[in-house]
C-alpha positions as CSV (number, residue, x, y, z in Angstrom):
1,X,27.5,-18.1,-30.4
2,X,28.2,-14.8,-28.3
3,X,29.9,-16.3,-25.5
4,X,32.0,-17.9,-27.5
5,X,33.8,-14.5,-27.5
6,X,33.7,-14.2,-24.1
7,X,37.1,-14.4,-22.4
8,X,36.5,-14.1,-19.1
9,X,34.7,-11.9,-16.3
10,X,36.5,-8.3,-15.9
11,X,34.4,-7.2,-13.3
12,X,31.3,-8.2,-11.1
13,X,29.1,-6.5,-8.2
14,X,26.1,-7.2,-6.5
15,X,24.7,-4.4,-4.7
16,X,21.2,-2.4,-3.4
17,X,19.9,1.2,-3.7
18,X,20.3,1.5,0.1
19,X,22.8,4.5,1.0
20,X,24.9,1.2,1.9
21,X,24.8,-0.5,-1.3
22,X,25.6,-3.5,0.6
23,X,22.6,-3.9,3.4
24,X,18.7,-4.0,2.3
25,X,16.2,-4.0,4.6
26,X,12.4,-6.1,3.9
27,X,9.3,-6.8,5.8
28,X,8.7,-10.4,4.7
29,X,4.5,-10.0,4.5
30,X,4.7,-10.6,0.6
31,X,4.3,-7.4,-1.1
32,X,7.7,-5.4,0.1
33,X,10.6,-6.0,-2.6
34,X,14.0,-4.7,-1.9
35,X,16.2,-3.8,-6.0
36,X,19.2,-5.6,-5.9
37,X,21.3,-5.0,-9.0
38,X,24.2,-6.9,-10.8
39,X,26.5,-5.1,-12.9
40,X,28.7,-7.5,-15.0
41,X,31.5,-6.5,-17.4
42,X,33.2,-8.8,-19.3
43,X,36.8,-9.4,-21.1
44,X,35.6,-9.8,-25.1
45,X,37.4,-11.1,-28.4
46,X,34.0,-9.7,-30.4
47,X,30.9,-9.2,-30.1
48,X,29.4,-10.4,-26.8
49,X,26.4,-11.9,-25.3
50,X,23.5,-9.8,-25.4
51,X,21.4,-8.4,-22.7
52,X,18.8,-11.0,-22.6
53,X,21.4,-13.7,-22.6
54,X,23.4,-12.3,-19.6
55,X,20.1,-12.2,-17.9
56,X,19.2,-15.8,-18.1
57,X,22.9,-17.0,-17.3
58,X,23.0,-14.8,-14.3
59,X,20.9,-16.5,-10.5
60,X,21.2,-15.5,-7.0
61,X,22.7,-17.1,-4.6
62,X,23.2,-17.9,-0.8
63,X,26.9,-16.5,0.4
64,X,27.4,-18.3,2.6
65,X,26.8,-21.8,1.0
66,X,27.0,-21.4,-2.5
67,X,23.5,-22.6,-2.7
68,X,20.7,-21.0,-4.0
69,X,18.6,-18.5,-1.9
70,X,16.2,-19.9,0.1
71,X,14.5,-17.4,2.4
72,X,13.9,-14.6,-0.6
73,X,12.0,-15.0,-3.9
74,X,12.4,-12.5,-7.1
75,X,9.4,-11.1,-9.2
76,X,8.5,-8.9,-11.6
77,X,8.6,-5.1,-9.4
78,X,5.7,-4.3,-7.6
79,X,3.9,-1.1,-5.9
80,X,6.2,-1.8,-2.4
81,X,9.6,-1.6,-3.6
82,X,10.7,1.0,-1.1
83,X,13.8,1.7,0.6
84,X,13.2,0.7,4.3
85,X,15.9,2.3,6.4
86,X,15.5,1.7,10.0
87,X,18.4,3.6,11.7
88,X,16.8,6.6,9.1
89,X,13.2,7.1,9.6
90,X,13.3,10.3,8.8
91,X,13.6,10.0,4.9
92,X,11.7,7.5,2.7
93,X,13.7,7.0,-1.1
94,X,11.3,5.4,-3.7
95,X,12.9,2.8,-6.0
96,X,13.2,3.7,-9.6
97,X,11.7,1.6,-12.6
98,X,14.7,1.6,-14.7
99,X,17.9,-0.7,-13.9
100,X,20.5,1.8,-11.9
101,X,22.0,2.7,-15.0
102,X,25.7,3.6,-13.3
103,X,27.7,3.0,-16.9
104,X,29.9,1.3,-15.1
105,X,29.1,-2.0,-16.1
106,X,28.4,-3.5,-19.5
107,X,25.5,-5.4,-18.4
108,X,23.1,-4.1,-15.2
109,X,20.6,-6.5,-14.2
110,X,18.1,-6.0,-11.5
111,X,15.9,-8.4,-9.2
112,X,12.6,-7.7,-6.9
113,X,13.1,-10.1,-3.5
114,X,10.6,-10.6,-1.3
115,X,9.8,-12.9,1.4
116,X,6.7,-14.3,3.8
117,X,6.0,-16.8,6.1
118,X,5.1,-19.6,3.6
119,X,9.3,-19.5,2.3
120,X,10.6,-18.1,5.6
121,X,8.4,-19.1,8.7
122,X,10.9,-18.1,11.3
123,X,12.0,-14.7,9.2
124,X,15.3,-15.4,8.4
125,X,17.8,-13.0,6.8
126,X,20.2,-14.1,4.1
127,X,23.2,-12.8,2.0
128,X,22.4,-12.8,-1.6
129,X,25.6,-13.5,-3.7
130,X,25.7,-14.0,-7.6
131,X,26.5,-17.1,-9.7
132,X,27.1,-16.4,-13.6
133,X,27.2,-19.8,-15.7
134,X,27.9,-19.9,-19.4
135,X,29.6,-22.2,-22.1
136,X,32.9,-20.6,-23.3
137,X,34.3,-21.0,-26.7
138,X,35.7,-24.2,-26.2
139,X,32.8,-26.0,-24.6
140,X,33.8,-25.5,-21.1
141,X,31.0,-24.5,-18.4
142,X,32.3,-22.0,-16.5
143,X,30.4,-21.2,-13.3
144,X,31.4,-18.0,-12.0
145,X,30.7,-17.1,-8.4
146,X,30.9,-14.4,-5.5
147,X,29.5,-16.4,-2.8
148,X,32.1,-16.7,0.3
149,X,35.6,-18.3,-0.6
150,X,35.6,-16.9,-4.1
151,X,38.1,-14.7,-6.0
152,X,35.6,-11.6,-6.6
153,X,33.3,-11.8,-3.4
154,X,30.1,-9.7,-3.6
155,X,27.2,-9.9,-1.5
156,X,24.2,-7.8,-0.1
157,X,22.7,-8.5,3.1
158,X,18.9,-8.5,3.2
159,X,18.0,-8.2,6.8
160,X,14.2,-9.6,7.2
161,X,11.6,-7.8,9.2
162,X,8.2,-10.0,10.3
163,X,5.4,-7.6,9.0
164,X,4.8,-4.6,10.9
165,X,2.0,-4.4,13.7
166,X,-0.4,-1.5,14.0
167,X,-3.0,-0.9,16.8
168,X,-5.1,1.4,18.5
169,X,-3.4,4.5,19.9
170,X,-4.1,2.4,23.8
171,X,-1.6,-0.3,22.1
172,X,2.0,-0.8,22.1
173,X,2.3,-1.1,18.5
174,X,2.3,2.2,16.0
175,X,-1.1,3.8,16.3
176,X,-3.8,4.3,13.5
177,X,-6.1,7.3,14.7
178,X,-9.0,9.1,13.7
179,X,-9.3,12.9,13.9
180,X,-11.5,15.6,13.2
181,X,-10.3,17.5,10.4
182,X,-13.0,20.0,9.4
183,X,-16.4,20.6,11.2
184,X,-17.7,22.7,8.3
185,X,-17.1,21.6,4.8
186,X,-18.7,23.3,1.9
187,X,-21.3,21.0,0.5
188,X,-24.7,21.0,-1.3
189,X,-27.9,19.1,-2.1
190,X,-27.5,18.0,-5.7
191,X,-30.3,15.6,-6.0
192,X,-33.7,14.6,-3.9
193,X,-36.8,12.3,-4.4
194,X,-40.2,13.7,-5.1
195,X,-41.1,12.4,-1.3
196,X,-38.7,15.1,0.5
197,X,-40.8,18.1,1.8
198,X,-37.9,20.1,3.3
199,X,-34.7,19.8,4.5
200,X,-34.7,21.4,7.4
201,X,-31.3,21.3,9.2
202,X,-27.9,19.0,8.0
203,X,-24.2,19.7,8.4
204,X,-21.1,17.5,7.8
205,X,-18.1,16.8,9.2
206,X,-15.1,15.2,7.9
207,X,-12.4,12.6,9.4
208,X,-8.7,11.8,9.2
209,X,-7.7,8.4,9.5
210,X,-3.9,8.1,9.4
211,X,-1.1,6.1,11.0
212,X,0.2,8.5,13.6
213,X,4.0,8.4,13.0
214,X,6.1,10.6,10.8
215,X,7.6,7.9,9.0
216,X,5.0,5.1,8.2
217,X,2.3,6.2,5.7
218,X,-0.7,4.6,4.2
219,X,-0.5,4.5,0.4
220,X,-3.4,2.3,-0.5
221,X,-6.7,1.6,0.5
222,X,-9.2,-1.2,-0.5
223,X,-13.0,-1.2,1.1
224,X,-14.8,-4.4,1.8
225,X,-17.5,-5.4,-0.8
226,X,-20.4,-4.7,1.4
227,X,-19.8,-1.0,1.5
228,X,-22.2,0.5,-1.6
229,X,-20.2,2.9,-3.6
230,X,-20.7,6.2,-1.7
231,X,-23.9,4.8,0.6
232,X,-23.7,4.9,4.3
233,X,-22.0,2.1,6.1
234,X,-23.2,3.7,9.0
235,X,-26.9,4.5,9.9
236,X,-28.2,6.4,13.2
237,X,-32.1,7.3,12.0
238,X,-34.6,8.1,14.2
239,X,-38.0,9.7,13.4
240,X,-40.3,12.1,15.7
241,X,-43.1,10.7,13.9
242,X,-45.8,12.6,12.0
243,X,-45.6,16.1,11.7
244,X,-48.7,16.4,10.0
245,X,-50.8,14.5,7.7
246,X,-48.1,12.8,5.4
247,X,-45.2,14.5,6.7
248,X,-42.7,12.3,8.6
249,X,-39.7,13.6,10.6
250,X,-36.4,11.6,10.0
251,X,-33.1,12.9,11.9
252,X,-30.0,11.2,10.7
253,X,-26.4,10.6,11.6
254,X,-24.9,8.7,8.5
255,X,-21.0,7.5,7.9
256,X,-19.1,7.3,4.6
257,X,-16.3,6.4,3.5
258,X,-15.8,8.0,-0.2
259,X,-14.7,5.1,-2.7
260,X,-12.9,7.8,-4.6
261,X,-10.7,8.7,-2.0
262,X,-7.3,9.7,-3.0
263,X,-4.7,8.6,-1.7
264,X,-0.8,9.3,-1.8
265,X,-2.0,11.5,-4.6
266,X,-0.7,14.9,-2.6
267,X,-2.5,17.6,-1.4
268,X,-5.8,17.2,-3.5
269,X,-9.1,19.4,-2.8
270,X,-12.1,17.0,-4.7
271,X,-15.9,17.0,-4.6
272,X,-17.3,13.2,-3.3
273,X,-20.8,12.6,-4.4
274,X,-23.0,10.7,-0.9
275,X,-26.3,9.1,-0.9
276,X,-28.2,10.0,1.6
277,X,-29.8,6.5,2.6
278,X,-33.0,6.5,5.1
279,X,-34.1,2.7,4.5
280,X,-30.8,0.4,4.4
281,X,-30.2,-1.0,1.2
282,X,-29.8,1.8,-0.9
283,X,-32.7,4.2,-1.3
284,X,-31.5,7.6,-0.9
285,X,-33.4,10.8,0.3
286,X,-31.2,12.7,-1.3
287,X,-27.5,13.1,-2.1
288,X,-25.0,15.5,-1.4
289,X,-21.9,16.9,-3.0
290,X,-19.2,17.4,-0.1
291,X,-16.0,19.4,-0.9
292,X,-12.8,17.3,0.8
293,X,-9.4,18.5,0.9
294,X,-7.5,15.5,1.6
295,X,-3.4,15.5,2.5
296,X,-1.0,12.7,1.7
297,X,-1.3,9.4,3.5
298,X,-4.8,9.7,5.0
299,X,-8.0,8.2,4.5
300,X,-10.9,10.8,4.5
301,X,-14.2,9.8,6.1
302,X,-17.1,11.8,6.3
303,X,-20.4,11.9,8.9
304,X,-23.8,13.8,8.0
305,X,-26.7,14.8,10.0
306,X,-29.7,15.7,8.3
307,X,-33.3,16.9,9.3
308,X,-35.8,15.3,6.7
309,X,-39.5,16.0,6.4
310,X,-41.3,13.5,3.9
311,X,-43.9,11.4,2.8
312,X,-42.7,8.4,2.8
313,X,-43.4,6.9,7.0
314,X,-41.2,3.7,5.9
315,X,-37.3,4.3,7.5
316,X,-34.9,1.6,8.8
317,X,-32.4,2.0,11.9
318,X,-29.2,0.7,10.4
319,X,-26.6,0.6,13.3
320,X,-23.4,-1.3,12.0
321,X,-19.2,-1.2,11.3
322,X,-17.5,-0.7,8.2
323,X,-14.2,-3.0,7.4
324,X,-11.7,-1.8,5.1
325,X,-7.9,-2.7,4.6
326,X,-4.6,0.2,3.9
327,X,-1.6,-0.6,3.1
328,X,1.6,1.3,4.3
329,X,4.4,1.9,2.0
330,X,6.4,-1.1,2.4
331,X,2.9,-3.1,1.6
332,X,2.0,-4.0,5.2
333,X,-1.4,-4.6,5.6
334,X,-3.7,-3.5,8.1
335,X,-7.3,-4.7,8.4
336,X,-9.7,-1.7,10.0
337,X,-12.8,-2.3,11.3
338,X,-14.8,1.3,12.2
339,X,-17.7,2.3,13.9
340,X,-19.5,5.5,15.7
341,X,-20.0,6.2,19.3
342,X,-21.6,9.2,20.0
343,X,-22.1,10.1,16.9
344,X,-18.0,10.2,16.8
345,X,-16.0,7.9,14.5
346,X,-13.5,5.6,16.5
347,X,-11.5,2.5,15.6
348,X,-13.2,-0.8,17.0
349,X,-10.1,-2.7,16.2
350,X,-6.9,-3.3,13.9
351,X,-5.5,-6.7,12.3
């Protein structure tokens, strides 16, 4: 077997891809994963253990007790695995894919931790150690350690964070605002029903919803399922009545948020095909191509006013919210729920 060649451990290390190897910093809300990686070299009579093997006789472990961890869990590496630096908001590092890959080590393995309430209610921190167990050439189990009281201590700290709290820019917490961001985009009619007569006035403007901070950024957004793709959420109709015989007046403030919004995708200029809706569930007017230049981290909404005559007397008043979740770099969630007020966008409230 290969560790019957194995004569003993050479060298071990535990540590992070924090600028201190030896601190890592995590938001325990379930989707945050901090790297750690072990590098393990070992004294050898032939040919060793493989990869794979080293892997599977290699578990974390508590420093300070020798016992396994019990506040962090490892997984498979998810979209969150960001270096959180809190003394250093000013810079964000994103993890790499591949193990660390420092050659100084024969073997370099890396773990995902994470935490949340369900494993640590009260958010507890912990010092992850390593434990390497194996069967030597003459059958002994040797259990090889750097938890506290060991020959070769090794340890990174994982100080835990509760999930981060976002509000409205009249809270305490870090705000998420919307702002105007252009009051005349370039858009066009691509499509009508045979009941439009004329389109006699529209315009459009288009939102910014961000978190205001230079150092917290949404990288993710997911829309509720009661938002149609690309119809109004958001419905202000009113009608003047008849203009003449068949010809009905419908004036029109409608909200969208574009399900093709791109986001942590750059600076990215796009055309977002909307449905003009005039009866609530999805009967458009007409729809309209609307040119968006959208920056990093924000969430582009969009508000048209149109000026319909057609033949068609049968129009619905649709007053409502839209809720939608983003998630910030480090996977903390927020949950948004938007409306209008004065034919402005605002922020009714933030979970």
């Amino acid at each position: 077997m290969s560790w019957d060649n194995v004569e003993g451990v050479s060298s071990v290390q535990i540590w992070t891809d924090n600028p201190d190897m030896t601190q890592a910093y995590l938001f325990a809300n379930g989707n945050h994963q901090v790297k750690l990686t072990i590098g393990v070299s070992l004294s050898l009579s032939g040919e060793g253990p493989t990869y794979e093997e080293v892997k599977t006789a290699l578990s974390l472990i508590d420093f300070e007790t020798g016992a396994g961890i019990s506040h962090l869990k490892t997984g498979d590496k998810g979209e969150y695995a960001y270096v959180y630096q809190p003394n250093e908001v000013s810079s964000v590092k994103v993890l790499d894919t591949d193990a660390s890959g420092t050659g100084a080590y024969q073997y370099e393995v890396d773990y995902y931790l994470s935490s949340d309430s369900t494993i640590n209610e009260n958010y507890a921190s912990e010092k992850v150690a390593l434990l390497l167990t194996y069967i030597d050439g003459n059958g002994n189990k040797i259990d090889y350690q750097t938890a506290s009281g060991s020959k070769s201590q090794s340890y990174v700290a994982v100080t835990v964070y509760p999930p981060k709290k976002y509000g409205t820019s009249d809270s305490a917490s870090t705000p998420v605002i919307i702002t105007l961001k252009d009051d005349k985009p370039k858009y066009q009619v691509t499509n009508k029903t045979q009941n439009i007569d004329e389109i006699e006035d529209s315009s459009a403007e288009i939102y910014s919803l961000r978190i205001d901070d230079n150092y917290f950024r949404i990288i993710n957004f997911v829309t509720s399922n009661d938002i149609p793709s690309n119809h109004p959420f958001y419905i202000d109709g009113s009608s003047a009545g008849q203009e003449s015989v068949g010809h009905y007046r419908y004036a029109a403030n409608e909200a969208y948020i574009p399900t093709d919004n791109k986001i942590n995708q750059g600076y990215v200029s796009y055309n977002t095909v909307l449905n003009f809706d005039y009866n609530g569930d999805g009967g458009s007017l007409i729809t309209v191509s609307v040119t968006v230049t959208q920056e990093p981290n924000e969430l582009i909404l969009i508000k048209l006013w149109g000026d319909i005559l057609f033949s068609d007397e049968t129009f619905s008043n649709k007053k409502s919210t839209a809720s939608f979740s983003v998630v910030d770099q480090f996977g903390n969630l927020l949950n948004i729920e938007v409306g209008m007020t004065d034919g402005q966008f605002n922020i009714n409230s933030i979970t």
